[in-house]
PDB file of the backbone (N, CA, C, O) and the ligand in Angstrom, with CONECT records:
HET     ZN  A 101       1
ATOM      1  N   UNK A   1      88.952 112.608  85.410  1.00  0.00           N
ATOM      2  CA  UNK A   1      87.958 113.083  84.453  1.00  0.00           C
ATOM      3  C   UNK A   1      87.496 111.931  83.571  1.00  0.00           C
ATOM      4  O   UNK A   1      88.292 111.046  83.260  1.00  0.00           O
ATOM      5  N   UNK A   2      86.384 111.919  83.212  1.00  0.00           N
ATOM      6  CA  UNK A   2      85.976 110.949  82.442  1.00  0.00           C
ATOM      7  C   UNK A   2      85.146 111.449  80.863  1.00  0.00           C
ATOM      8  O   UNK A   2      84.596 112.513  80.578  1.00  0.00           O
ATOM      9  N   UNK A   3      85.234 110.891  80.504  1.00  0.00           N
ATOM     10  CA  UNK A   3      84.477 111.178  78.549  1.00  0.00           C
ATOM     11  C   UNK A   3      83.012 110.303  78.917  1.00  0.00           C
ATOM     12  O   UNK A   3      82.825 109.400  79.733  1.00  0.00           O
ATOM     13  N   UNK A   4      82.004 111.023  77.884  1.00  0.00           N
ATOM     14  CA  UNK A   4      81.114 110.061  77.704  1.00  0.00           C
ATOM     15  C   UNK A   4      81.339 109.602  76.467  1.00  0.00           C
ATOM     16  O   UNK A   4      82.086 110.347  75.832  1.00  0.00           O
ATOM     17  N   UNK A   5      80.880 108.419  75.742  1.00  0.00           N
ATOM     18  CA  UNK A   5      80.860 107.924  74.420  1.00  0.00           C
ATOM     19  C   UNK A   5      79.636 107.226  74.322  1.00  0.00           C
ATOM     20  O   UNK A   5      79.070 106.656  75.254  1.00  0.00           O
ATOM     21  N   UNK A   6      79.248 107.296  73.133  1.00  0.00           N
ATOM     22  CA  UNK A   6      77.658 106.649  72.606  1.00  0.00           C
ATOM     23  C   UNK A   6      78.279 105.355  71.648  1.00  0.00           C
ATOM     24  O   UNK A   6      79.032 105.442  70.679  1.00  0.00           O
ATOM     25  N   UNK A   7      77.881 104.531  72.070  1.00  0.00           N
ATOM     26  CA  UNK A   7      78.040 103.057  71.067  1.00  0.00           C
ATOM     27  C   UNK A   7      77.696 103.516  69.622  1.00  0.00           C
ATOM     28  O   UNK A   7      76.755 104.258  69.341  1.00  0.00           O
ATOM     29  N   UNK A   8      78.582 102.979  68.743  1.00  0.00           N
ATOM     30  CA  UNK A   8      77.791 103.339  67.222  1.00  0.00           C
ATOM     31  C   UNK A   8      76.663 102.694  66.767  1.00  0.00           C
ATOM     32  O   UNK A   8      75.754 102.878  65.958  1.00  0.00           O
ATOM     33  N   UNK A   9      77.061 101.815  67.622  1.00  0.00           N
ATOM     34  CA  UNK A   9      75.665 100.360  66.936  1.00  0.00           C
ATOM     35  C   UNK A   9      74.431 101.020  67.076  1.00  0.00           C
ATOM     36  O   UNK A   9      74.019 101.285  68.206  1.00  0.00           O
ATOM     37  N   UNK A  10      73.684 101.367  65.904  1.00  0.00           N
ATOM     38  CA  UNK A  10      72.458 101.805  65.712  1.00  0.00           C
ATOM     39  C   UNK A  10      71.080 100.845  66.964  1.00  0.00           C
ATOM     40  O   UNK A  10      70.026 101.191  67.498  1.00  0.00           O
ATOM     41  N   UNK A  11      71.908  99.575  66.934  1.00  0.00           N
ATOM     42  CA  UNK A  11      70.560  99.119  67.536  1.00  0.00           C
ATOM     43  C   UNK A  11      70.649  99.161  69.442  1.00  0.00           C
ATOM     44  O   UNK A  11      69.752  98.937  70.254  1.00  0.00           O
ATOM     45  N   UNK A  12      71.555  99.396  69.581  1.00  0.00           N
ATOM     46  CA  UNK A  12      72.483  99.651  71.031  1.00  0.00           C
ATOM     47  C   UNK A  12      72.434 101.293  71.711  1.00  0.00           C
ATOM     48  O   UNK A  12      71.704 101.577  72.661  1.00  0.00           O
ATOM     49  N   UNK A  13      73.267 102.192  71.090  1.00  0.00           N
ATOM     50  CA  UNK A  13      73.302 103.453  70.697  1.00  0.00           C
ATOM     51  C   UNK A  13      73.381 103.890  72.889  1.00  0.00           C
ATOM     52  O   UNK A  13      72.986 104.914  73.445  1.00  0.00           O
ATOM     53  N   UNK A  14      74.074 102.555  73.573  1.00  0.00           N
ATOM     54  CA  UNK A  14      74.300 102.688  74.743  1.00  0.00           C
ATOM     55  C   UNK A  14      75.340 104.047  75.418  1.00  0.00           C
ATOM     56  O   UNK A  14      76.359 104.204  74.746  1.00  0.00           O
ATOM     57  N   UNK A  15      75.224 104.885  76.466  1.00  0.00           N
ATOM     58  CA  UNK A  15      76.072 105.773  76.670  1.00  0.00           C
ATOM     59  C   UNK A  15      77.164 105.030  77.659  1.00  0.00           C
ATOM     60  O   UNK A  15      76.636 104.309  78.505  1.00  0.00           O
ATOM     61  N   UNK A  16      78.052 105.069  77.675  1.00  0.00           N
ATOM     62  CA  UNK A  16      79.149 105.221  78.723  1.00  0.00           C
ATOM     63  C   UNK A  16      80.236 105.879  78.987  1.00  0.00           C
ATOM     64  O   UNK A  16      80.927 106.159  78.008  1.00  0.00           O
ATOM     65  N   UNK A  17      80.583 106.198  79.961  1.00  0.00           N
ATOM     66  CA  UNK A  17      81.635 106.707  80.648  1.00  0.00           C
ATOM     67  C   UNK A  17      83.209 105.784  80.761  1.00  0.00           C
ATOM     68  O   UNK A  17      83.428 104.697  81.296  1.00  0.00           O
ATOM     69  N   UNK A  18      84.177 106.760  79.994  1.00  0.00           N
ATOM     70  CA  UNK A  18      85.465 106.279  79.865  1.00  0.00           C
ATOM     71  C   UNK A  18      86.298 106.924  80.543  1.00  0.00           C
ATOM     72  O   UNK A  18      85.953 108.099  80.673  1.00  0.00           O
ATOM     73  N   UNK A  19      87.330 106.644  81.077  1.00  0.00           N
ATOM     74  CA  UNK A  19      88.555 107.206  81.768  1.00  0.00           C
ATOM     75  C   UNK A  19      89.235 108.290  81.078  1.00  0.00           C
ATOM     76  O   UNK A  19      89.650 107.833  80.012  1.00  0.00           O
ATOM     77  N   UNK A  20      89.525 109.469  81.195  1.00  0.00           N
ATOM     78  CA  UNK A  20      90.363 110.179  79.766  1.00  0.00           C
ATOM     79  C   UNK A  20      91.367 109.727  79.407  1.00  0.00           C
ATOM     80  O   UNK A  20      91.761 110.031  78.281  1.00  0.00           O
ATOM     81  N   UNK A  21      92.270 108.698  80.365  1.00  0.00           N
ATOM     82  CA  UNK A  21      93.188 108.225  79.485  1.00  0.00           C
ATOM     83  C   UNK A  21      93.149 107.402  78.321  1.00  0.00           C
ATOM     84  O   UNK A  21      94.012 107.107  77.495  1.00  0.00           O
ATOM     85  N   UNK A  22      91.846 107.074  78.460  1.00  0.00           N
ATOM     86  CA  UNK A  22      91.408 106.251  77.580  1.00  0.00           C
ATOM     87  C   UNK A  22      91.283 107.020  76.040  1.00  0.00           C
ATOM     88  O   UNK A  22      90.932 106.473  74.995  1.00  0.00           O
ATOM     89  N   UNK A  23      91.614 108.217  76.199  1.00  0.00           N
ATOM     90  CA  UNK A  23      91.277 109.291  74.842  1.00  0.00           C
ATOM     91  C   UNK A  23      91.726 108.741  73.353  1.00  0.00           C
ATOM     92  O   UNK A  23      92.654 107.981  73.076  1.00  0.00           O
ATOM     93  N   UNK A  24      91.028 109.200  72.723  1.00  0.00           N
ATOM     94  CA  UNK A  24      92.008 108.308  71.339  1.00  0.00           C
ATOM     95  C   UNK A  24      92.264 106.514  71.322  1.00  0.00           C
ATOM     96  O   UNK A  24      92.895 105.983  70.408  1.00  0.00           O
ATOM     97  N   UNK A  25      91.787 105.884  72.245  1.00  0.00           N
ATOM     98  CA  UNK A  25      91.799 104.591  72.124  1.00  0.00           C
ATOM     99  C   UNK A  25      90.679 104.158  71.627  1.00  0.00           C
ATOM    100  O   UNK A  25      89.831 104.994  71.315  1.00  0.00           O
ATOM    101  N   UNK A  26      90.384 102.583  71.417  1.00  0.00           N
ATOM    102  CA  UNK A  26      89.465 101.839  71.250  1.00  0.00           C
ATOM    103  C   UNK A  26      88.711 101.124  72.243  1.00  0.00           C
ATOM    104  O   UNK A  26      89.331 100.269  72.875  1.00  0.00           O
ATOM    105  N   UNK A  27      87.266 101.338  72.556  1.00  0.00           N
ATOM    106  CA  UNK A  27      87.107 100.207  74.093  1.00  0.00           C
ATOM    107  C   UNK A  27      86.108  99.828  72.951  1.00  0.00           C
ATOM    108  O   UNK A  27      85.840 100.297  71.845  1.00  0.00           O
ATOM    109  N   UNK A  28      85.570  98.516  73.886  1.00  0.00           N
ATOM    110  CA  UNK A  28      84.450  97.750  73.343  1.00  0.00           C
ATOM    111  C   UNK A  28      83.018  98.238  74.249  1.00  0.00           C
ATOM    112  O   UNK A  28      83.030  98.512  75.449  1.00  0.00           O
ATOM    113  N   UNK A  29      81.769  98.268  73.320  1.00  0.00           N
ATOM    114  CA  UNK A  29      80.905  98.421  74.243  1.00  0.00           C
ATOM    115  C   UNK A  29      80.400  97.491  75.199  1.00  0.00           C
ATOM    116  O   UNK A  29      80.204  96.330  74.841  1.00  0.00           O
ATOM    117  N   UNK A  30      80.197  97.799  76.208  1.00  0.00           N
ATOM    118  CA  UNK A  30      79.871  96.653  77.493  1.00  0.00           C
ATOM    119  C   UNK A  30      78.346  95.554  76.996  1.00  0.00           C
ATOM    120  O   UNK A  30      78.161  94.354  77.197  1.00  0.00           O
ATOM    121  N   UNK A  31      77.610  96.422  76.414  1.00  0.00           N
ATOM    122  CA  UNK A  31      76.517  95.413  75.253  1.00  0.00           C
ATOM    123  C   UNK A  31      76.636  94.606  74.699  1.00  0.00           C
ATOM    124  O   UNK A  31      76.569  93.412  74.994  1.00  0.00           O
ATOM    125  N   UNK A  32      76.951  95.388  73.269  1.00  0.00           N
ATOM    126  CA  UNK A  32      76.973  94.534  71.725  1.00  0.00           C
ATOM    127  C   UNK A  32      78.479  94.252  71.422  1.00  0.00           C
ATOM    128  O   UNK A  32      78.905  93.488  70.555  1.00  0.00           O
ATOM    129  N   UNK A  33      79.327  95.135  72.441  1.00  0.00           N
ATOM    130  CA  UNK A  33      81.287  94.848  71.962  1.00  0.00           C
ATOM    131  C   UNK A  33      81.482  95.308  70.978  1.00  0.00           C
ATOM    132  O   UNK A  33      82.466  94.945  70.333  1.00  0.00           O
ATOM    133  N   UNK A  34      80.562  96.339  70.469  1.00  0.00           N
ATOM    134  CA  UNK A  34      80.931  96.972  68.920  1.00  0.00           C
ATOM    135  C   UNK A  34      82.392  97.954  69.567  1.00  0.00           C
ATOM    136  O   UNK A  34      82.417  98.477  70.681  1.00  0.00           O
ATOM    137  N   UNK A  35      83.374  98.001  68.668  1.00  0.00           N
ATOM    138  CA  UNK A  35      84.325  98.774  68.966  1.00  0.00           C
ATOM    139  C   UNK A  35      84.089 100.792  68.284  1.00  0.00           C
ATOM    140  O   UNK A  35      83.870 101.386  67.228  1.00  0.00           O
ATOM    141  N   UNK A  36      84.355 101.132  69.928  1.00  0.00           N
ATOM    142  CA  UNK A  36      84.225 102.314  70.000  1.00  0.00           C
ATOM    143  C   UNK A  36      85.523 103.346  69.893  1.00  0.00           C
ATOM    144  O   UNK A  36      86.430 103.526  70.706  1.00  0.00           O
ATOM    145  N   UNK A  37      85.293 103.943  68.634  1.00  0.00           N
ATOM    146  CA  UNK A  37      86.475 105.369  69.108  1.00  0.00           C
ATOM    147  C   UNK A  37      86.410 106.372  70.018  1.00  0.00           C
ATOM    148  O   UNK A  37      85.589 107.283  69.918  1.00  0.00           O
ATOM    149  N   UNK A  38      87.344 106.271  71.056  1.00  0.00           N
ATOM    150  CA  UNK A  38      87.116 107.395  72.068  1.00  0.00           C
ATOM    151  C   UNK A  38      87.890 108.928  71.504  1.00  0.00           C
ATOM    152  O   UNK A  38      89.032 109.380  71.590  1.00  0.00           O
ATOM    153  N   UNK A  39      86.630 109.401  70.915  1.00  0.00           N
ATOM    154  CA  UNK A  39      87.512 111.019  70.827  1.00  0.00           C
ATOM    155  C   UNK A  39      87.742 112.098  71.787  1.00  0.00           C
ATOM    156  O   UNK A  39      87.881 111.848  72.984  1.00  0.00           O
ATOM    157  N   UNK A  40      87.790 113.316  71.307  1.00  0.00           N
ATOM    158  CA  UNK A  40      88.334 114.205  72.227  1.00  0.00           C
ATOM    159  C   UNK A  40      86.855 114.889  72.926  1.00  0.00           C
ATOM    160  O   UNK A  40      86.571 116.057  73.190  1.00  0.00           O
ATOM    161  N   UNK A  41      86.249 113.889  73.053  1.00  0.00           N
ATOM    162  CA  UNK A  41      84.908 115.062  73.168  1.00  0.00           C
ATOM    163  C   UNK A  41      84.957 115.860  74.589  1.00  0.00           C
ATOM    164  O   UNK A  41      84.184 116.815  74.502  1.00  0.00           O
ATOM    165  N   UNK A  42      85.382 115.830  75.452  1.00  0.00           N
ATOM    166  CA  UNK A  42      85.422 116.584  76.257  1.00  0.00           C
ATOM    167  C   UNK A  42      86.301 117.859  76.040  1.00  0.00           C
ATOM    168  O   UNK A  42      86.342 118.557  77.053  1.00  0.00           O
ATOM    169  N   UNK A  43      86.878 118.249  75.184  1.00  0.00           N
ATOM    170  CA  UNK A  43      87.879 119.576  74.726  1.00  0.00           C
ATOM    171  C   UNK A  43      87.349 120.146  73.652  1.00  0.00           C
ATOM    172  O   UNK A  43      88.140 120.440  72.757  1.00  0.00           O
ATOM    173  N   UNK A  44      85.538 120.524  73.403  1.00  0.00           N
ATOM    174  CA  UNK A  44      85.401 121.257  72.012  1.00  0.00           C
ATOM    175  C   UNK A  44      86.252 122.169  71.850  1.00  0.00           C
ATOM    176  O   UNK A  44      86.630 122.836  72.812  1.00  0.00           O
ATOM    177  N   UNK A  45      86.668 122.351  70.737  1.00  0.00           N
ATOM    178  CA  UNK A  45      87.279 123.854  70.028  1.00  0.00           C
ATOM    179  C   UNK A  45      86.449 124.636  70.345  1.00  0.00           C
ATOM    180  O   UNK A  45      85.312 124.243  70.607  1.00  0.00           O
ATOM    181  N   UNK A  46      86.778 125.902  70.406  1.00  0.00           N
ATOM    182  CA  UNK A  46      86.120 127.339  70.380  1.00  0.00           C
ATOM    183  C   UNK A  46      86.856 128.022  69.566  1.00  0.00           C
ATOM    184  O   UNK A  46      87.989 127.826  69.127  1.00  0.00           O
ATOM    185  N   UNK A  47      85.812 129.153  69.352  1.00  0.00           N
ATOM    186  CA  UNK A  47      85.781 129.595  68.539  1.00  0.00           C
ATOM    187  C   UNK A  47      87.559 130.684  68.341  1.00  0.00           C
ATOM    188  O   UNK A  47      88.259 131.198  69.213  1.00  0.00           O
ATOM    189  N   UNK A  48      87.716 130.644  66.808  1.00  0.00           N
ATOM    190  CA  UNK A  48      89.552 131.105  66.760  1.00  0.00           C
ATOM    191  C   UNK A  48      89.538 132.210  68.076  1.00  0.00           C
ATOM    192  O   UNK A  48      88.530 132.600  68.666  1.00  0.00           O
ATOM    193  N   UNK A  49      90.618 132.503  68.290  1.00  0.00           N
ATOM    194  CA  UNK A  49      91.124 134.094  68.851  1.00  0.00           C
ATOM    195  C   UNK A  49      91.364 134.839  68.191  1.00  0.00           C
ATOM    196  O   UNK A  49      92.411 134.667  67.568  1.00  0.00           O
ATOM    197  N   UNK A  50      90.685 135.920  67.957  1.00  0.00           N
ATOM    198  CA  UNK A  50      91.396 137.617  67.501  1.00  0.00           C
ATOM    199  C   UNK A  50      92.303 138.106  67.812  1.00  0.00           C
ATOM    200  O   UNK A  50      91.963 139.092  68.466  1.00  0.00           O
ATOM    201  N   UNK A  51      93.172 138.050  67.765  1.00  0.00           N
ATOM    202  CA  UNK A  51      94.136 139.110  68.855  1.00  0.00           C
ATOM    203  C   UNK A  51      93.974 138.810  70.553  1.00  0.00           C
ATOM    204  O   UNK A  51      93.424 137.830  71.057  1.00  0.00           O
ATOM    205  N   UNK A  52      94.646 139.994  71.287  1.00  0.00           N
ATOM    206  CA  UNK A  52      94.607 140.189  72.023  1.00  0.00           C
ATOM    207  C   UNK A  52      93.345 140.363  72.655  1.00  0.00           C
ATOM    208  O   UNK A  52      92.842 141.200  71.906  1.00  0.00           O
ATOM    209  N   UNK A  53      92.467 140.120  73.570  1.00  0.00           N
ATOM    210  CA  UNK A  53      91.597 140.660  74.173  1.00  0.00           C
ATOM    211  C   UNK A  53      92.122 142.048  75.132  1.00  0.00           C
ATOM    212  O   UNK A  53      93.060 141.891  75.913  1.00  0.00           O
ATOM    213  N   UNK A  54      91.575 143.133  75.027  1.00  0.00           N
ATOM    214  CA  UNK A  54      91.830 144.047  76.321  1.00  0.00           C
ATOM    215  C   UNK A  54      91.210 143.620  77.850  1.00  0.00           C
ATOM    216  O   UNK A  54      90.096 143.130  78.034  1.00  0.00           O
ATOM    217  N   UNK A  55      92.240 143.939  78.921  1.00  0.00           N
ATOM    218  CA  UNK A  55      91.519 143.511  79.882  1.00  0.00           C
ATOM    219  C   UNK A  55      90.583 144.756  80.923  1.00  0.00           C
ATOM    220  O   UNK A  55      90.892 145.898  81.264  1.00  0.00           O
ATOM    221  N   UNK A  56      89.807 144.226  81.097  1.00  0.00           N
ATOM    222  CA  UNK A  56      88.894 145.767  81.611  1.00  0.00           C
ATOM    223  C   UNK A  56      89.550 145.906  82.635  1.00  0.00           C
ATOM    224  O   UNK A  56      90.074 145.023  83.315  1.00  0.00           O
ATOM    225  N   UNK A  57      89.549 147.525  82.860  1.00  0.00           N
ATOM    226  CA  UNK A  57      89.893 148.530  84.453  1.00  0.00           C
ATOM    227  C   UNK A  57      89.220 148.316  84.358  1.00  0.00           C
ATOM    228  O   UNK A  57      88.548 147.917  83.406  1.00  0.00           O
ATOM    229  N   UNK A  58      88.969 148.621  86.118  1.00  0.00           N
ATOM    230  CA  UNK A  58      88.324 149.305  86.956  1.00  0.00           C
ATOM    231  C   UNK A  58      87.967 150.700  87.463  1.00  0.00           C
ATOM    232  O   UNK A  58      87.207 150.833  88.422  1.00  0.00           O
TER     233      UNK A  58
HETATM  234 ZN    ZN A 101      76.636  98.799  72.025  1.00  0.00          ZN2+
END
């Protein structure tokens, strides 16, 4: 699986593709070498759970 990440550098603002192990690390951008935080972006949160859901019969 891979992450995308956007360079911060305003004047760059390049997309690339990171390894997920790479999660939570630092890479450099292949451009400008501005250092990038790789977050969790591939795992948004959703929204809390209520309880139990019921599961529908049939
Ligand atoms: Zn860049």
């Amino acid at each position: 699986m891979v992450l995308a990440v956007q360079c911060p550098n305003a004047k760059c603002r390049k997309f690339m593709l990171v390894e997920d192990h790479d999660r939570n690390k630092v890479v450099s951008c292949l451009l400008c070498k501005t250092a990038i935080k790789v977050g969790g972006g591939g795992s948004p949160s959703g929204p809390p759970k209520s309880g139990v859901r019921p599961i529908p019969k049939k």
